[in-house]
N, C-alpha and C positions, 0 to 999 in steps of 0.2 A: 102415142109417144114413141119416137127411135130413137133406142139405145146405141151411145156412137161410142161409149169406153167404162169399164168399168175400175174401178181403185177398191181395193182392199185397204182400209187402216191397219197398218201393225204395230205393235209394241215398242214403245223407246221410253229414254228415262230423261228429264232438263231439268231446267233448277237444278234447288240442293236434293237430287235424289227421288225426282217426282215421277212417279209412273203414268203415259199418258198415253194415248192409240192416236196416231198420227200418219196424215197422207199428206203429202209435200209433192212440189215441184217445182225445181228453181231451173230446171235448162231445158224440157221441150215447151211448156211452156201450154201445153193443155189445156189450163184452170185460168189463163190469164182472165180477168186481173187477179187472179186470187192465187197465193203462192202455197198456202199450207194452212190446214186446221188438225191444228190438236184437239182433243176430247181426253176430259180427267174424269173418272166416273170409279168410283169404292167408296166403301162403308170403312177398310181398312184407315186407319188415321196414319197408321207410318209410309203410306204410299202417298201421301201429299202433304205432309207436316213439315218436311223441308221451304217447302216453299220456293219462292222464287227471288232469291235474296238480289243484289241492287246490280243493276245490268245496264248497258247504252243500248239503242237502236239508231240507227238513220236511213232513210230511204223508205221507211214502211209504214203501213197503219196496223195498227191492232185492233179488232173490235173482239170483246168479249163477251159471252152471253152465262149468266148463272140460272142452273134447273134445283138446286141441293147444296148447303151450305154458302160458303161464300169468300171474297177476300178482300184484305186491305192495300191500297194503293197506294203510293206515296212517288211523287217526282222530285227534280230537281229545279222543277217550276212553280212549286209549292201547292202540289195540288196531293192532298189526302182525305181521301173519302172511301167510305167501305161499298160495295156491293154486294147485293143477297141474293137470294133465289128471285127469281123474275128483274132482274135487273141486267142492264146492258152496259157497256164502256167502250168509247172510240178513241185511240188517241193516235192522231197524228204525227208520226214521230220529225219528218221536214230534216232539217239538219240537223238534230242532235237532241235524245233525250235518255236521261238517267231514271230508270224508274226500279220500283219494288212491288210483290205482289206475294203477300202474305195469307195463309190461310186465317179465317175468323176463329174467334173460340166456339162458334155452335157448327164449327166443323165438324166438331167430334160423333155427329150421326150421321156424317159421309159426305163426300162434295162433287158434283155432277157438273159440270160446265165446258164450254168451250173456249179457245180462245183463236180466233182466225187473226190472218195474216193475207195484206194487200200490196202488191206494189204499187208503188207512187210514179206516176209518168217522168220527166226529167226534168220537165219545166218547175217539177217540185218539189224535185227533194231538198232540194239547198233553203227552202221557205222554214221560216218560225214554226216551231210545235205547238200544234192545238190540241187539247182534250176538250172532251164534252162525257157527261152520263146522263142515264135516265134522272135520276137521283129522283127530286118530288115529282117529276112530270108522269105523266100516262102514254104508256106505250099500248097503240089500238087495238082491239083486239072484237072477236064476235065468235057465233057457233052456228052453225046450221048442217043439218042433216049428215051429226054425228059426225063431225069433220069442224075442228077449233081453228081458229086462225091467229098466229097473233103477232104482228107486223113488229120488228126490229128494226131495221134500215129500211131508208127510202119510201115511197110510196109507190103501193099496188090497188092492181083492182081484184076484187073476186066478184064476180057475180055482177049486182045493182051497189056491190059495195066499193067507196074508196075510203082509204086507210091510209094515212099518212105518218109517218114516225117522227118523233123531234129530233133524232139524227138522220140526216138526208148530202149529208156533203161528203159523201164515202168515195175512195180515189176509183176509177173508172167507173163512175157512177150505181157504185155498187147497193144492192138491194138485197135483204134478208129477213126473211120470214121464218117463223117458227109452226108448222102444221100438224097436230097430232088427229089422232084418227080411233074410232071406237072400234070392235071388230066388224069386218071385211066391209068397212067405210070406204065412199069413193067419193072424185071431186073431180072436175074437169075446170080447168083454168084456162085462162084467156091474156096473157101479157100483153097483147094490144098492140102498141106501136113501139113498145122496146123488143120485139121479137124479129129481130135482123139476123142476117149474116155472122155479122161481127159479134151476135152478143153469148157469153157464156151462161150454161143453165145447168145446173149441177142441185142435187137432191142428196143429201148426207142422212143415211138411216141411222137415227141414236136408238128405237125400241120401236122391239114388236119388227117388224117384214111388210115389205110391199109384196103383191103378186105381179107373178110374170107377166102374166096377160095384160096389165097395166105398161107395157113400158114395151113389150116387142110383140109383131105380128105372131098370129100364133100357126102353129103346123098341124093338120091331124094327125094324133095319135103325140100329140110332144108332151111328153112328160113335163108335170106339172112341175113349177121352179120358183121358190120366192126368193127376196134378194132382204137378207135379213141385215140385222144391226153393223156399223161398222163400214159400210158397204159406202163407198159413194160413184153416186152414176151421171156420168155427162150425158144430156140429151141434146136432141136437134133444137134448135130453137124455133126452126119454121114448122115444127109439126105441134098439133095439138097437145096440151098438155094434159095428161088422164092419168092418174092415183088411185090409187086402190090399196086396202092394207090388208093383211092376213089374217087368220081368224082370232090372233091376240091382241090385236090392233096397231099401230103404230106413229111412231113419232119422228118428224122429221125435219130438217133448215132443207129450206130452198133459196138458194143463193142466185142472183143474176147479177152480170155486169157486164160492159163495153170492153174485149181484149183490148190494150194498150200497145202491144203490138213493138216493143221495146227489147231490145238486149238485157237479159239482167246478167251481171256479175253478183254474187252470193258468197259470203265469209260470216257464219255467223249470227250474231244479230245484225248485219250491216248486209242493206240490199241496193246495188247501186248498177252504173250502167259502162263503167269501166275498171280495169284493175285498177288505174292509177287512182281513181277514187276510193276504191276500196283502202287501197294504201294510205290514201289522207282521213278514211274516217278513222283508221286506228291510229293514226298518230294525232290527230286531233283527241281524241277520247283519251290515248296515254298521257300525253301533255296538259288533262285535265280541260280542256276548252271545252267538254258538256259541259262542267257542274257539278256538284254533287247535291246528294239528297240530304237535307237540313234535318238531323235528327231530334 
């Protein structure tokens, strides 16, 4: 595997007063399609008890993934449903959606999740919002030699294995996977015919450390270097891809998608492809033409 950038997540706070580790990019454009993943992860209850009180987006997808507690959902589309641990949420926001994201009451022994963010090409932001979640379905999943797999977005191959997700219409054909790992577990994957040029490959560590030697050539005498929690690393997409985790083991999303290769202008929750657009989502949204959430 070559390592071509690394990101540090750091500290910020959204919602009403929610503490989350967050790596963004809304203008070189690095991650495209993917603009930013937050990560909420305490036991503490007043670093996420605020919540995410009722907010618009337009131009973007949300996909959320929960490891530890959980939250409640509510739009202005009428869609309210909770999500727990092992549960995923897509929602398309298109031209305009009002939504809410509330911690659960069995929050209160901590909440671990993520929530990513994509941009939508141009041909579609202005399209109707769609949600989808796991809810009853099965999200695929297997284990082999001390290394879990457990497929979120799109469909992958591992091995002799295909694994398909019930969400698969992610904007730049985006794919996500969840891979934890027992100690100093390794796995060498194969992405097949989505490993182009153009495609983004990025590894986000939530626990435990990958080792060096997994990810860059090595030198005699180089001190040894693991790349721990927090950490996210873009790799080549044309070179093999080889994992390895520390001797505490580790946990990780491996994200792919097609750069979209777009201008983005950024205010916000509003992701669009000029200012003058940015200007109409917020006067669309002041003038009420989202919606509001039916309490």
């Amino acid at each position: 595997m070559k390592l071509l950038t690394q990101h540090q997540a750091h500290k910020a706070m959204d919602g009403d007063g929610v503490n989350i580790r967050r790596v963004a990019d809304f203008s070189k454009l690095g991650l495209d399609p993917f603009l930013m993943i937050d990560e909420i992860k305490s036991d503490d209850k007043s670093d996420f008890i605020g919540g995410f009180p009722p907010h618009p987006h337009r131009g973007i997808e949300t996909f959320t993934y929960i490891l530890k507690g959980g939250f409640e959902h509510k739009d202005q589309l009428g869609n309210v449903n909770s999500i727990h641990a092992g549960d995923v949420q897509w929602m398309s926001t298109g031209s305009g959606v009002v939504h809410s994201e509330m911690p659960l009451a069995d929050s209160n022994d901590g909440l671990h999740g993520f929530q990513i963010w994509l941009n939508m090409p141009a041909k579609d932001k202005m399209r109707p919002a769609r949600y989808q979640d796991s809810g009853e379905l099965v999200l695929p999943e297997f284990t082999e030699a001390g290394v879990h797999f457990k497929v979120l977005a799109g469909s992958w191959h591992f091995g002799e294995q295909t694994l398909i997700s019930p969400l698969s219409e992610l904007a730049g054909s985006a794919k996500i996977a969840d891979i934890t790992f027992k100690a100093n577990a390794e796995v060498a994957l194969n992405l097949g015919a989505d490993n182009n040029d153009n495609q983004f490959v990025g590894v986000y560590v939530y626990r435990g450390a990958l080792q060096q030697s997994s990810l860059t050539s090595r030198e005699p005498n180089q001190q040894h270097v693991e790349f721990p929690a927090g950490q996210l690393l873009v790799v080549d997409s044309q070179t093999p891809l080889q994992l390895q985790a520390g001797g505490d083991g580790a946990g990780l999303l491996l994200l792919t998608g097609q750069a979209i290769n777009e201008t983005v202008v950024h205010m916000g929750p509003f992701v669009m492809n000029t200012q003058a657009e940015i200007r109409q989502a917020v006067e669309d949204y002041q003038m009420g033409r989202f919606g509001q959430i039916n309490e």
